[in-house]
MDAnalysis code that builds the backbone (N, CA, C; Angstrom):
import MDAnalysis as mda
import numpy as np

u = mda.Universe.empty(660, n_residues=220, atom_resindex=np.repeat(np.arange(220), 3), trajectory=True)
u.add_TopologyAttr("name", ["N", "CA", "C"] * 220)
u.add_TopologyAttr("resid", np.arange(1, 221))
u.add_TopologyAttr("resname", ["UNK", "UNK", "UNK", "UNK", "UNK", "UNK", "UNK", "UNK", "UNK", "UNK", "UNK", "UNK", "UNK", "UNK", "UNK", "UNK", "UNK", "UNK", "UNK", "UNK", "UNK", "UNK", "UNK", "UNK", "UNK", "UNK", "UNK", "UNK", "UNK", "UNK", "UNK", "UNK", "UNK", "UNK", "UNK", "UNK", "UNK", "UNK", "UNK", "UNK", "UNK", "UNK", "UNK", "UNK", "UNK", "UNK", "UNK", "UNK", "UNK", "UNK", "UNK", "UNK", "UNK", "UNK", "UNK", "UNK", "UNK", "UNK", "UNK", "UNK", "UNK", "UNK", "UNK", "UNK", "UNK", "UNK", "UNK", "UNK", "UNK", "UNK", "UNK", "UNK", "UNK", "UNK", "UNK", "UNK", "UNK", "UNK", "UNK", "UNK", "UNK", "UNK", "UNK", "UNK", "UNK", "UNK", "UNK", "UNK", "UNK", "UNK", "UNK", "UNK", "UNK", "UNK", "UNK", "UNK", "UNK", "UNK", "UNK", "UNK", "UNK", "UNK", "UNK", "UNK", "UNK", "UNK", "UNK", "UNK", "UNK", "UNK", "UNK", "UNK", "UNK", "UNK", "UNK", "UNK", "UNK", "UNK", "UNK", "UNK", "UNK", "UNK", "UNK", "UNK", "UNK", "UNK", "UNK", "UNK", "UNK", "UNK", "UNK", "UNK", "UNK", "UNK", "UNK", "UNK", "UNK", "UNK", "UNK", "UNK", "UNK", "UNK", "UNK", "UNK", "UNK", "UNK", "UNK", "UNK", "UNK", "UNK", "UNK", "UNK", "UNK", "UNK", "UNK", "UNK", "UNK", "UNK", "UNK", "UNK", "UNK", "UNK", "UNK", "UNK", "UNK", "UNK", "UNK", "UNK", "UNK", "UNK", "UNK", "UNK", "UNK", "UNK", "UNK", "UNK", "UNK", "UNK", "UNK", "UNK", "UNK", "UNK", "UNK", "UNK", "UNK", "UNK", "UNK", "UNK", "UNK", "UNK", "UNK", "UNK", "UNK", "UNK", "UNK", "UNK", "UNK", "UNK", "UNK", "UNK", "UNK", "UNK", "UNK", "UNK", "UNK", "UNK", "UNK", "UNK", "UNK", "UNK", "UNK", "UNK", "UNK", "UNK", "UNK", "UNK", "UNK", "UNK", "UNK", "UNK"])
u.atoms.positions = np.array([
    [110.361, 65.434, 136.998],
    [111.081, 65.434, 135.719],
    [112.088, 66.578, 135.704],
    [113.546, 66.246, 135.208],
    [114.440, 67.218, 135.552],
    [114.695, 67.738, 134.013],
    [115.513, 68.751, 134.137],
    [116.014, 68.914, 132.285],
    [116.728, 67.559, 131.988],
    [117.604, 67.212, 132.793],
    [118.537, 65.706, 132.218],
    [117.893, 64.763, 131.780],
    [116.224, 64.641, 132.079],
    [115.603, 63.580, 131.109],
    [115.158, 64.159, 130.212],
    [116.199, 65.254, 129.283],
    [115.744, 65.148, 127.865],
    [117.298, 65.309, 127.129],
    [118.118, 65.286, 128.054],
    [119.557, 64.860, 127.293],
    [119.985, 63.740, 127.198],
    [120.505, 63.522, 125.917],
    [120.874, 61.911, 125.669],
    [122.367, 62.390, 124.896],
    [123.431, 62.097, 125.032],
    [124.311, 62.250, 124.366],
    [125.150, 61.916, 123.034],
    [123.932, 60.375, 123.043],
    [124.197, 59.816, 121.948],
    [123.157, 60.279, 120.572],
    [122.178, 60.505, 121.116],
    [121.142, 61.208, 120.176],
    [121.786, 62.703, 119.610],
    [121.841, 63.015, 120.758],
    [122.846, 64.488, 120.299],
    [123.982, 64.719, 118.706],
    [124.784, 63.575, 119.678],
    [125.571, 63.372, 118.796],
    [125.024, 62.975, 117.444],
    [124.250, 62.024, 116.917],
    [123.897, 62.005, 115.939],
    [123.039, 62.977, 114.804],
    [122.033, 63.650, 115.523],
    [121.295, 64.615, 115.145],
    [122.296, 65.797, 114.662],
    [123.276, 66.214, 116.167],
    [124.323, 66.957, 115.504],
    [125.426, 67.220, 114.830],
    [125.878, 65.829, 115.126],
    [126.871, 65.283, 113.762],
    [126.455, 65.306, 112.370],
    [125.711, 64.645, 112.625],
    [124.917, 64.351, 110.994],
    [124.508, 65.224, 110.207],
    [123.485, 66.216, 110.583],
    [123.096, 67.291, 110.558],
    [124.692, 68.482, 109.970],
    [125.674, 68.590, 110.945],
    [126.778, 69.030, 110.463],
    [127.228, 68.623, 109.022],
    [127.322, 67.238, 109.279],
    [128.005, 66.118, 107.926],
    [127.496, 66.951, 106.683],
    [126.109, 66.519, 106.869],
    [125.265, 66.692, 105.625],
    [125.247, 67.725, 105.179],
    [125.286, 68.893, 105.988],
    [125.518, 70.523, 105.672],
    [126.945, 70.475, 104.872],
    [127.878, 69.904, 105.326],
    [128.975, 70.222, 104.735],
    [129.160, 69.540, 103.435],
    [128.579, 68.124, 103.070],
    [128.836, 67.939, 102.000],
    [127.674, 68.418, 100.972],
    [126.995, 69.644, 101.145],
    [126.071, 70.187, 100.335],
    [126.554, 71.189, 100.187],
    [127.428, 72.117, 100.921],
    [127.836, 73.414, 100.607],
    [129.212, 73.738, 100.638],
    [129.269, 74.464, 99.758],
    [130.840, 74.702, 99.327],
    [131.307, 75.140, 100.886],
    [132.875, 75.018, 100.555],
    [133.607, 75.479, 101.909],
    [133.216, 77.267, 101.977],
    [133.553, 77.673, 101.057],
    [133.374, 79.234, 101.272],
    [132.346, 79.468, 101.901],
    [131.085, 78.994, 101.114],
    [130.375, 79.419, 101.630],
    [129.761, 78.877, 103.101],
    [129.975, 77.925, 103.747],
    [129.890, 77.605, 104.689],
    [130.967, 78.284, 105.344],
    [131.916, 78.437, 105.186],
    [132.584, 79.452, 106.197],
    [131.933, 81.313, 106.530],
    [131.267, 81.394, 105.437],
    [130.719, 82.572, 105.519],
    [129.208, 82.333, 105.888],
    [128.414, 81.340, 106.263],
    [127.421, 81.108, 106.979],
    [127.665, 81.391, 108.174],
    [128.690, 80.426, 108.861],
    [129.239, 80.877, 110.243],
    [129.508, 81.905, 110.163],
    [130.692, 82.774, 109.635],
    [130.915, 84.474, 110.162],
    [129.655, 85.380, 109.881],
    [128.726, 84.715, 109.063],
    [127.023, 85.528, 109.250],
    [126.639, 85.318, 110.063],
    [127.072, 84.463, 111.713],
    [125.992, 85.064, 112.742],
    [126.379, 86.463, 113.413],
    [127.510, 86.726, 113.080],
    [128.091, 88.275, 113.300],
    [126.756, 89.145, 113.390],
    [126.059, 89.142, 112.177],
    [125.404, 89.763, 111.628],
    [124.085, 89.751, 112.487],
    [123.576, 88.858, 112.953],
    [121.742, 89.030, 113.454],
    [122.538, 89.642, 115.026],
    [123.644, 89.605, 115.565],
    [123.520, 90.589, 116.969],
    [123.871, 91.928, 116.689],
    [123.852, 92.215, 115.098],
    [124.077, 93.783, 114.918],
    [122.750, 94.819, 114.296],
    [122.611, 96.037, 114.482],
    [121.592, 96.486, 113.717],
    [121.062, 96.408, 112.773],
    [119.897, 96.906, 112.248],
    [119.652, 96.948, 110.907],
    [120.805, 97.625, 110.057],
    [121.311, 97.254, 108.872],
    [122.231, 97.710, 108.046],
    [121.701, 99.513, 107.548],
    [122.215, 100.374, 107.674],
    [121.790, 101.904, 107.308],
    [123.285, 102.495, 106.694],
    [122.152, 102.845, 105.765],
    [122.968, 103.699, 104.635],
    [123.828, 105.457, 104.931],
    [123.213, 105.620, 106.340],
    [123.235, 107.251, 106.507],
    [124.468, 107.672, 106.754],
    [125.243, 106.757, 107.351],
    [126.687, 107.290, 107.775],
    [127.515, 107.112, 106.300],
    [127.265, 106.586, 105.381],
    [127.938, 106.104, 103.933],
    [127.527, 107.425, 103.423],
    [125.995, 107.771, 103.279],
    [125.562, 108.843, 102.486],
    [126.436, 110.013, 102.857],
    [126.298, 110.346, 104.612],
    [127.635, 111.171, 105.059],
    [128.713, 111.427, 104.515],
    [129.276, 110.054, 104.326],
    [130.873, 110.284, 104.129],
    [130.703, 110.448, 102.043],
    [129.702, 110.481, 101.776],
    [129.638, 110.571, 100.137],
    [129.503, 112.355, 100.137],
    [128.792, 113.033, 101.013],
    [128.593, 114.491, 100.980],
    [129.982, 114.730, 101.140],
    [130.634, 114.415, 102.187],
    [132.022, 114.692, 102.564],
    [132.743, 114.830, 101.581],
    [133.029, 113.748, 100.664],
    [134.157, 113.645, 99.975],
    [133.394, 114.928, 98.276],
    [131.971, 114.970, 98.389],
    [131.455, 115.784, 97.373],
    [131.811, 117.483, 97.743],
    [132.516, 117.595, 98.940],
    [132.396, 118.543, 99.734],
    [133.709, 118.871, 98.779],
    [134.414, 118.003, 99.472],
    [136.042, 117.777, 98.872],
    [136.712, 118.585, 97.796],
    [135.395, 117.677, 96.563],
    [135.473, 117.374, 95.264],
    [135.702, 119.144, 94.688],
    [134.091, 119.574, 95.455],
    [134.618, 121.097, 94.943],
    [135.344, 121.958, 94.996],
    [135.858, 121.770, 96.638],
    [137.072, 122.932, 96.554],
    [138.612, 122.658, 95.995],
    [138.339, 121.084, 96.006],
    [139.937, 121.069, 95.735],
    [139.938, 119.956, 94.311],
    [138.858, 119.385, 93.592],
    [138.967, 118.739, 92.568],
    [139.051, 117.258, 92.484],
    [138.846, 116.358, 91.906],
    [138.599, 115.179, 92.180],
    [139.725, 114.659, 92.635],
    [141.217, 114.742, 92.171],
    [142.086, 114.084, 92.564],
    [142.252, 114.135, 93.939],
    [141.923, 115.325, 94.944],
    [141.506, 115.584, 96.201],
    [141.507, 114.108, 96.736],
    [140.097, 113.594, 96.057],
    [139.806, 112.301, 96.594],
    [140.478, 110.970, 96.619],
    [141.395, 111.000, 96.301],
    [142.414, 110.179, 96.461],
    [143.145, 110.235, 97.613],
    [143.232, 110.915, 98.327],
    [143.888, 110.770, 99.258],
    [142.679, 109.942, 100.658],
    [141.597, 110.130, 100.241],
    [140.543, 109.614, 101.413],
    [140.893, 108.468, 101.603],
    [140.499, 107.973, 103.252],
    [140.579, 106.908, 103.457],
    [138.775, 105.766, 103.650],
    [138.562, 104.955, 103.011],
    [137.085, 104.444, 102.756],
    [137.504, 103.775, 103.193],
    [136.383, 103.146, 104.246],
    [136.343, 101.492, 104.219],
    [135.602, 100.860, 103.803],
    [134.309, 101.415, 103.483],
    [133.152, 100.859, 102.945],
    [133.728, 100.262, 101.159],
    [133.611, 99.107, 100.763],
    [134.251, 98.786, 99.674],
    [133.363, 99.078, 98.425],
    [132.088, 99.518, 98.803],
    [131.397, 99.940, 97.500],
    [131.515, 101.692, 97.321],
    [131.711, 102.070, 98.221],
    [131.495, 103.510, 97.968],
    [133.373, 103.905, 98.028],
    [134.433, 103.074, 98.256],
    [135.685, 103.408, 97.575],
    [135.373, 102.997, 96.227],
    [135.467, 101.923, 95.940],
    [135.220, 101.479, 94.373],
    [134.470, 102.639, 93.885],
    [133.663, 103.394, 94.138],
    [132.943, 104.463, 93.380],
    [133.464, 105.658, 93.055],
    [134.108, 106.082, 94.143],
    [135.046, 106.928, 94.575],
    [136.749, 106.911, 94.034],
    [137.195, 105.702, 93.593],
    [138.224, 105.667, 93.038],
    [137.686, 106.095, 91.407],
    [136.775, 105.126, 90.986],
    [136.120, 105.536, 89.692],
    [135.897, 106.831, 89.421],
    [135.736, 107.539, 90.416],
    [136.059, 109.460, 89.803],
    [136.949, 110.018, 89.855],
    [137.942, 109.512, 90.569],
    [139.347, 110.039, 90.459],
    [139.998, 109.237, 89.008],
    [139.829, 107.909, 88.920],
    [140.367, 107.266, 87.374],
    [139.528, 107.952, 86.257],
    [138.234, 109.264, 85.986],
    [137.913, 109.760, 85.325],
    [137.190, 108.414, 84.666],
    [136.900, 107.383, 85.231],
    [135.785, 106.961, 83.896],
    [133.885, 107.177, 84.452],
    [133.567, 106.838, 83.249],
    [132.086, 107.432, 82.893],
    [131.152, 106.695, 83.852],
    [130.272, 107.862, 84.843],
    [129.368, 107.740, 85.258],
    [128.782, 106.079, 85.084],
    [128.104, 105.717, 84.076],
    [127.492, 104.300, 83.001],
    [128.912, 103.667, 83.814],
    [129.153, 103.450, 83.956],
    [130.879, 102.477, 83.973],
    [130.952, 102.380, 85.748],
    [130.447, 103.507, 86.246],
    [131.145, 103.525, 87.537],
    [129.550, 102.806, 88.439],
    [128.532, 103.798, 87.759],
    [127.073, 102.681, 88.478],
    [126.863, 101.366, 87.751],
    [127.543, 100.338, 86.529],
    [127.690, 99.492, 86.379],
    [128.249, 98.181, 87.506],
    [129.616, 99.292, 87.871],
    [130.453, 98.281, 88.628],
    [129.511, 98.475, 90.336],
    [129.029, 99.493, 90.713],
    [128.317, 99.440, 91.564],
    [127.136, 98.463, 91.495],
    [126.862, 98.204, 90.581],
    [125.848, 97.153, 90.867],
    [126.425, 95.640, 90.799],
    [127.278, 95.626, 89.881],
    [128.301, 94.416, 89.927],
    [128.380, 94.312, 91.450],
    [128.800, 94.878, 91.972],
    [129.454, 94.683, 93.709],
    [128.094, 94.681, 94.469],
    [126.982, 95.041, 94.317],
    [125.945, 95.125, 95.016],
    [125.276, 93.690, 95.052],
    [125.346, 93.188, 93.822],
    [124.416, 91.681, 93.183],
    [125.297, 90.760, 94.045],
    [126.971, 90.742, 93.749],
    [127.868, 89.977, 94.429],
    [127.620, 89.777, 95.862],
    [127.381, 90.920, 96.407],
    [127.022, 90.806, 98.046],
    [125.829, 90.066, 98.346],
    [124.766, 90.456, 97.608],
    [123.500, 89.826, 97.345],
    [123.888, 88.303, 97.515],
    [124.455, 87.900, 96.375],
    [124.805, 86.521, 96.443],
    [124.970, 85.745, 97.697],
    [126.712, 87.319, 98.239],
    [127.215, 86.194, 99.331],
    [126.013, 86.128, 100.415],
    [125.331, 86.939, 100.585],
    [124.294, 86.739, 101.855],
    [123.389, 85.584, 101.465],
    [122.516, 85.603, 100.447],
    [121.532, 84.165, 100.276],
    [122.254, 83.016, 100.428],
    [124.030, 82.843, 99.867],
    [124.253, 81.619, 99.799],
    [124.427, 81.222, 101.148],
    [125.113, 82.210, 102.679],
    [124.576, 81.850, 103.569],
    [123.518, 81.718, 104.142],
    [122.459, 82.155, 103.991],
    [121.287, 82.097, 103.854],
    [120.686, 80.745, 103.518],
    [121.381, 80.167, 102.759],
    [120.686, 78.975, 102.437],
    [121.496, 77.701, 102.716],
    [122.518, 78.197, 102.947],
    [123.411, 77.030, 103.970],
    [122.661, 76.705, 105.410],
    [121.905, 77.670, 106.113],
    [121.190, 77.508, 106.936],
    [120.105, 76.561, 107.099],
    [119.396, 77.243, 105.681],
    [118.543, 76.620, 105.171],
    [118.561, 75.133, 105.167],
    [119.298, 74.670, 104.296],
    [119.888, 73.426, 104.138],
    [120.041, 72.815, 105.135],
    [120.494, 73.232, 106.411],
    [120.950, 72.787, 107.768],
    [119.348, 72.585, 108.424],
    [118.372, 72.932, 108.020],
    [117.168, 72.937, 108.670],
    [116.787, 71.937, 107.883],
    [116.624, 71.630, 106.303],
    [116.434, 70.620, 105.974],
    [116.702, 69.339, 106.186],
    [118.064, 69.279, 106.823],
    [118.713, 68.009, 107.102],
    [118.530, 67.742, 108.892],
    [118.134, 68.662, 109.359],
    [118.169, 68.459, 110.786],
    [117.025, 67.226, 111.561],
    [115.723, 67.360, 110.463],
    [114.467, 66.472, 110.888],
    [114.947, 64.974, 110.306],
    [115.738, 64.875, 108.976],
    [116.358, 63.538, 108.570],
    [117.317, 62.895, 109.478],
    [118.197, 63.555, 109.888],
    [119.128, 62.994, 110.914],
    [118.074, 62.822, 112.123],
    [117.175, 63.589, 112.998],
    [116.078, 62.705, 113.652],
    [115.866, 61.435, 113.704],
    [114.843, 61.309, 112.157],
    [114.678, 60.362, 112.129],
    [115.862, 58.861, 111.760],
    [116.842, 59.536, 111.194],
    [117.849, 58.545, 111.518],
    [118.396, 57.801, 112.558],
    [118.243, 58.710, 113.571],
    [118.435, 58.469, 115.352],
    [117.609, 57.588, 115.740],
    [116.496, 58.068, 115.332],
    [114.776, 57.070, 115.612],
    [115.412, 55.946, 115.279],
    [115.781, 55.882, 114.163],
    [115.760, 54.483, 113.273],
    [117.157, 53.587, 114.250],
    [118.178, 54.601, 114.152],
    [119.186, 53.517, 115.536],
    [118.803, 53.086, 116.351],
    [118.037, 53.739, 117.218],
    [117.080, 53.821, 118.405],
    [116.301, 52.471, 118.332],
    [115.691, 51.754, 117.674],
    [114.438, 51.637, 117.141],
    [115.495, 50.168, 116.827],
    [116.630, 50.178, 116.060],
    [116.670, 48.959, 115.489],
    [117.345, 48.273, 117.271],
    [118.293, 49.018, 117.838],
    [119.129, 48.910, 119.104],
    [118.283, 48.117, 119.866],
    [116.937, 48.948, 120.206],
    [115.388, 48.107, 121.079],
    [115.181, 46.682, 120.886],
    [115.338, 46.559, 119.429],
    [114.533, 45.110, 118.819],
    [115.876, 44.503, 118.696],
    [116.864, 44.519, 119.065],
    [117.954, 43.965, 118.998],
    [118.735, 43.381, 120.676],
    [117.977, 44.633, 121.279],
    [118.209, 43.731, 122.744],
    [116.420, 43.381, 123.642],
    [116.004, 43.037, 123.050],
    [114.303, 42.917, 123.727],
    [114.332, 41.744, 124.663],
    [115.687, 40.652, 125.108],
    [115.686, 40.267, 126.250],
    [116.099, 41.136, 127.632],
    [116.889, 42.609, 127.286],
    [117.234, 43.127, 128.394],
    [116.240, 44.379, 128.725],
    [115.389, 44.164, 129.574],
    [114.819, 45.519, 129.776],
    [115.418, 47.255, 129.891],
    [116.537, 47.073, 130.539],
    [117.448, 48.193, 130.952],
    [117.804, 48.667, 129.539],
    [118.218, 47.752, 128.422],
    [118.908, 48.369, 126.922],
    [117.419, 48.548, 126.359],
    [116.061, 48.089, 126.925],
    [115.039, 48.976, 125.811],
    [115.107, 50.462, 126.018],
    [115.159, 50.814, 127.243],
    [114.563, 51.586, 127.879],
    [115.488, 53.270, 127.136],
    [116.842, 52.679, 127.740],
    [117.989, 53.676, 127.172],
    [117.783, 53.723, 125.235],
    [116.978, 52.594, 124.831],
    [117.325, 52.317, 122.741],
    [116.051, 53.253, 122.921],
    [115.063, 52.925, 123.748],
    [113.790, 53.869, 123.738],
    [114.361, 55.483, 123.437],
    [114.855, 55.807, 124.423],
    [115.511, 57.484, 124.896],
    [115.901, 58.189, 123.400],
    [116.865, 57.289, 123.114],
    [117.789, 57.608, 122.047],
    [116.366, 57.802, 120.784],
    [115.817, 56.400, 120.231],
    [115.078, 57.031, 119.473],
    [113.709, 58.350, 119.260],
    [113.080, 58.825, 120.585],
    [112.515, 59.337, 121.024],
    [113.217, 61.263, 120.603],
    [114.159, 60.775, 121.713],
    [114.896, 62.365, 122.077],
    [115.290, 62.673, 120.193],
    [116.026, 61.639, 119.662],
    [116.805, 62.200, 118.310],
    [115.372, 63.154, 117.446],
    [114.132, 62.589, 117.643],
    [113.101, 63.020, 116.724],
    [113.038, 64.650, 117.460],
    [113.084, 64.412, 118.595],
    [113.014, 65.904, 119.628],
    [113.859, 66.766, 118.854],
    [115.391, 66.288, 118.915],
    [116.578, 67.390, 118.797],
    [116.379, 67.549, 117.173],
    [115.738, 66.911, 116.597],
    [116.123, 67.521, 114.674],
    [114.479, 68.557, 114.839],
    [113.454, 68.163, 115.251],
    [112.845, 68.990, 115.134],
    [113.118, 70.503, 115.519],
    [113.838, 70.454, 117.029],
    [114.199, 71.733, 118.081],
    [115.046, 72.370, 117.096],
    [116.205, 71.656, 116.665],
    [117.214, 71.847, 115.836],
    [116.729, 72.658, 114.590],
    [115.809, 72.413, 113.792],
    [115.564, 73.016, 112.472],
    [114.222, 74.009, 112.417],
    [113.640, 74.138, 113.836],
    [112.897, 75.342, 113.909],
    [113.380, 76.136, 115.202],
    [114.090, 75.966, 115.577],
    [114.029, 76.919, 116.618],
    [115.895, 77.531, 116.441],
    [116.894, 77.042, 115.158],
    [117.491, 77.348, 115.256],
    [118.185, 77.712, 113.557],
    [118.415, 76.719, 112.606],
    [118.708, 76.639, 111.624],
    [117.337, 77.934, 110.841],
    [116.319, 77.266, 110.826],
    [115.497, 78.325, 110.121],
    [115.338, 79.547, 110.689],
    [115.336, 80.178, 111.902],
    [114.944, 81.534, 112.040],
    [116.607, 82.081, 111.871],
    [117.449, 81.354, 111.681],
    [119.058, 81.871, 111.426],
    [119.073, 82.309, 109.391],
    [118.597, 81.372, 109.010],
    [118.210, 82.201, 107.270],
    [117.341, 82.644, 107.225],
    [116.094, 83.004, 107.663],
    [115.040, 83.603, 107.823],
    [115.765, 85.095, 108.032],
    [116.285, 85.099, 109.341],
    [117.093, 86.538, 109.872],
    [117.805, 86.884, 108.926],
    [118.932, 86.223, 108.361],
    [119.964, 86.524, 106.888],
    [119.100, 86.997, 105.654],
    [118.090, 86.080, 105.488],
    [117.766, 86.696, 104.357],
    [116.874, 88.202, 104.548],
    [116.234, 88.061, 105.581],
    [115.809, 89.652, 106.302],
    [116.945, 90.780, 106.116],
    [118.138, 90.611, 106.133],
    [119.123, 91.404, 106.681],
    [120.034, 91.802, 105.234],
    [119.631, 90.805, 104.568],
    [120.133, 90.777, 103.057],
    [118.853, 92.052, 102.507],
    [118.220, 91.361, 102.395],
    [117.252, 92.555, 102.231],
    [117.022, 93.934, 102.169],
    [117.160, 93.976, 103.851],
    [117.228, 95.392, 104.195],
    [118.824, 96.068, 103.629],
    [119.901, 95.810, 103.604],
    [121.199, 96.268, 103.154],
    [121.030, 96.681, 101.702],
    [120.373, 95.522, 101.004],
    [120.660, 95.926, 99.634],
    [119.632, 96.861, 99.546],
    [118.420, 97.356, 99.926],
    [117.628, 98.487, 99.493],
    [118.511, 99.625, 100.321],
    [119.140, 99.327, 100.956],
    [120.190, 100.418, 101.810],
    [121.438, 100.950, 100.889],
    [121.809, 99.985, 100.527],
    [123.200, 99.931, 99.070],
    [122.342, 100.893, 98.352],
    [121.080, 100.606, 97.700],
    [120.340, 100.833, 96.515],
    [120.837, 102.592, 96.435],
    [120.773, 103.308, 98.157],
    [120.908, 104.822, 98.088],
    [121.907, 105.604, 97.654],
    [123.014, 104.594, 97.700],
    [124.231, 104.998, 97.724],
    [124.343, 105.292, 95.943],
    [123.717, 105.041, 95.362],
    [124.242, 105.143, 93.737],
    [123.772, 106.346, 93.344],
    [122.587, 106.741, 93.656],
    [122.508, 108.311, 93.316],
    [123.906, 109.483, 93.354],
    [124.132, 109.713, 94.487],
    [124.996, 110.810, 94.633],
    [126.366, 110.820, 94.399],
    [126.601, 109.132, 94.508],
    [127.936, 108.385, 93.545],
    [127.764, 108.997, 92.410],
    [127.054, 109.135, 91.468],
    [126.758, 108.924, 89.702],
    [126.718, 110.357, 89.621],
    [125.998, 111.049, 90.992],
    [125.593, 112.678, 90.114],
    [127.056, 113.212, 90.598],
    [127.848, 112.817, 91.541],
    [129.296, 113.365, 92.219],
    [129.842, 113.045, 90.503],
    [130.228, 111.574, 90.287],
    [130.872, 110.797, 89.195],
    [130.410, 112.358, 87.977],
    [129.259, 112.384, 87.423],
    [128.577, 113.088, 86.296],
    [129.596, 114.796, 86.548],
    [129.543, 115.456, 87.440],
    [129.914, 116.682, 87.707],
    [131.581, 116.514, 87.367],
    [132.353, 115.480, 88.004],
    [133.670, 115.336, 88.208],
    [134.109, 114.936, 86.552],
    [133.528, 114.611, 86.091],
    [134.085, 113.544, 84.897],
    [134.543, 114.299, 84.024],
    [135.825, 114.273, 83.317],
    [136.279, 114.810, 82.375],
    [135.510, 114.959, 80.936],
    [135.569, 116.400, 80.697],
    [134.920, 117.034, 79.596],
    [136.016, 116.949, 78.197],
    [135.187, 116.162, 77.163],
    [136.147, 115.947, 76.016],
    [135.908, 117.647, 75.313],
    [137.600, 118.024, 75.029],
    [137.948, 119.233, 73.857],
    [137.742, 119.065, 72.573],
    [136.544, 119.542, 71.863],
    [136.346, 119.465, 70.869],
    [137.863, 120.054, 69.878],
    [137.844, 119.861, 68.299],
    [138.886, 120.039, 67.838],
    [138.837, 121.710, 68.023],
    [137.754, 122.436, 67.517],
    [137.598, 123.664, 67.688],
    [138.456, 124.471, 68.742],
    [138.335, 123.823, 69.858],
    [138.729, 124.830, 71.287],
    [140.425, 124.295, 71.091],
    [140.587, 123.225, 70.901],
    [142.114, 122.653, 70.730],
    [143.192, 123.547, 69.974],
    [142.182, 123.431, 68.455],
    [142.878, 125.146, 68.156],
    [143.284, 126.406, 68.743],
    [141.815, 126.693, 68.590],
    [141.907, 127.901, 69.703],
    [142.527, 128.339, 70.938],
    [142.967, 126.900, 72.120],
    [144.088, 126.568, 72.391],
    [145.426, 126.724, 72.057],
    [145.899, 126.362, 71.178],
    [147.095, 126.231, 70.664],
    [147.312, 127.748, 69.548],
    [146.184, 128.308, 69.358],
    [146.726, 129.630, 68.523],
    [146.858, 130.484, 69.965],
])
C-alpha cells in the first residue's frame, strides 16, 4: 500500500471545495480575510506585554523631564499604547483615555474570535462535505453496477471523501481556532497590563483646573 492509495482527486476536490464554499458563504469577507492573515499568528510567540511596558517607562521617562507635549514627537507602533499616549498629550481625562483603551482592547478581542470561529465553522462544514462525497460516491456505484472498474474508482471517491472531511476538521480547521482562540487569550490578559501605567502616566500629566482664586491672584 503506497500513500497514492489514499489520494483521490476528485474527493479532494469536493471535500475541499465545498468545505471552502460553505466557509465563505457563512462568513463575512473581512473576516475571512483576517482568518487567513491569522495563521501569521500560531508560527509566532506567545503575545508579551514587556517590550510595550518598556516603551511606556520610556516615554514616562520623557514625560518628566521635558513634559507631556515631549511625547508627541514619539514614534509608536503599537496602536493601543499610541492611542494612549496621544490621549496625554490631547490633555483628556485619565476615565476617557482607559475608556478608549478598552474600546480598542474588546475590538481586538472581537477581531481574533471572529477568526477564530471562521475556523471553527470550517471544521463544522468539513465532515458535511465528507459525507456529501460519500453520497456522490455512493450514488456514481449504483449508477454504473454493470461496470466493475467504475465501482471500484465510485467506491474510492466515496470512502476517501469521509477520510478527507474527517482529517480536514480535526487535524486542521479545529486545532487552527483552538490555537487563535488560545492566542486571543493570552494577548488580551497581556493588553490587560498595559492600562495601569497608561492611566497613572495619563493621572500625573493631566492638566490641573485654576480655581477662580489663583486666576486672580494671577492676574493681580
Amino acid at each position: 500500500m503506497t500513500p497514492g492509495t489514499f489520494l483521490d482527486p476528485l474527493a479532494l476536490a469536493i471535500v475541499g471545495g465545498g468545505t471552502l464554499l460553505a466557509t465563505m458563504l457563512r462568513t463575512p469577507t473581512r473576516d475571512l480575510a483576517r482568518a487567513i492573515a491569522a495563521l501569521t499568528v500560531l508560527a509566532r510567540r506567545p503575545f508579551s506585554a514587556d517590550a510595550l511596558l518598556e516603551q511606556i517607562a520610556a516615554q514616562d521617562r520623557i514625560a518628566r523631564r521635558h513634559g507631556a507635549m515631549a511625547l508627541d514627537r514619539s514614534v509608536i507602533a503599537d496602536a493601543d499604547v499610541a492611542a494612549g499616549i496621544a490621549g496625554i498629550v490631547d490633555g483628556m481625562a485619565p476615565e476617557a483615555i482607559a475608556a478608549e483603551l478598552d474600546r480598542g482592547r474588546r475590538a481586538r478581542i472581537e477581531r481574533h474570535l471572529a477568526a477564530a470561529d471562521c475556523w471553527a465553522g470550517a471544521a463544522e462544514a468539513a465532515p458535511a462535505m465528507g459525507m456529501v462525497g460519500t453520497l456522490i460516491g455512493l450514488v456514481v456505484m449504483f449508477t454504473r453496477m454493470s461496470d466493475p472498474a467504475a465501482i471500484g474508482s465510485a467506491m474510492a471517491v466515496a470512502l476517501l471523501a469521509t477520510l478527507y472531511g474527517a482529517l480536514l476538521a480535526n487535524l486542521v480547521a479545529l486545532p487552527v481556532a483552538a490555537r487563535l482562540r488560545a492566542a486571543a487569550r493570552v494577548e488580551a490578559s497581556e493588553r490587560q497590563r498595559l492600562v495601569a501605567p497608561l492611566i497613572a502616566l495619563a493621572t500625573r500629566e493631566a492638566p490641573r483646573p485654576m480655581n477662580v482664586a489663583t486666576i486672580r491672584a494671577s492676574a493681580a
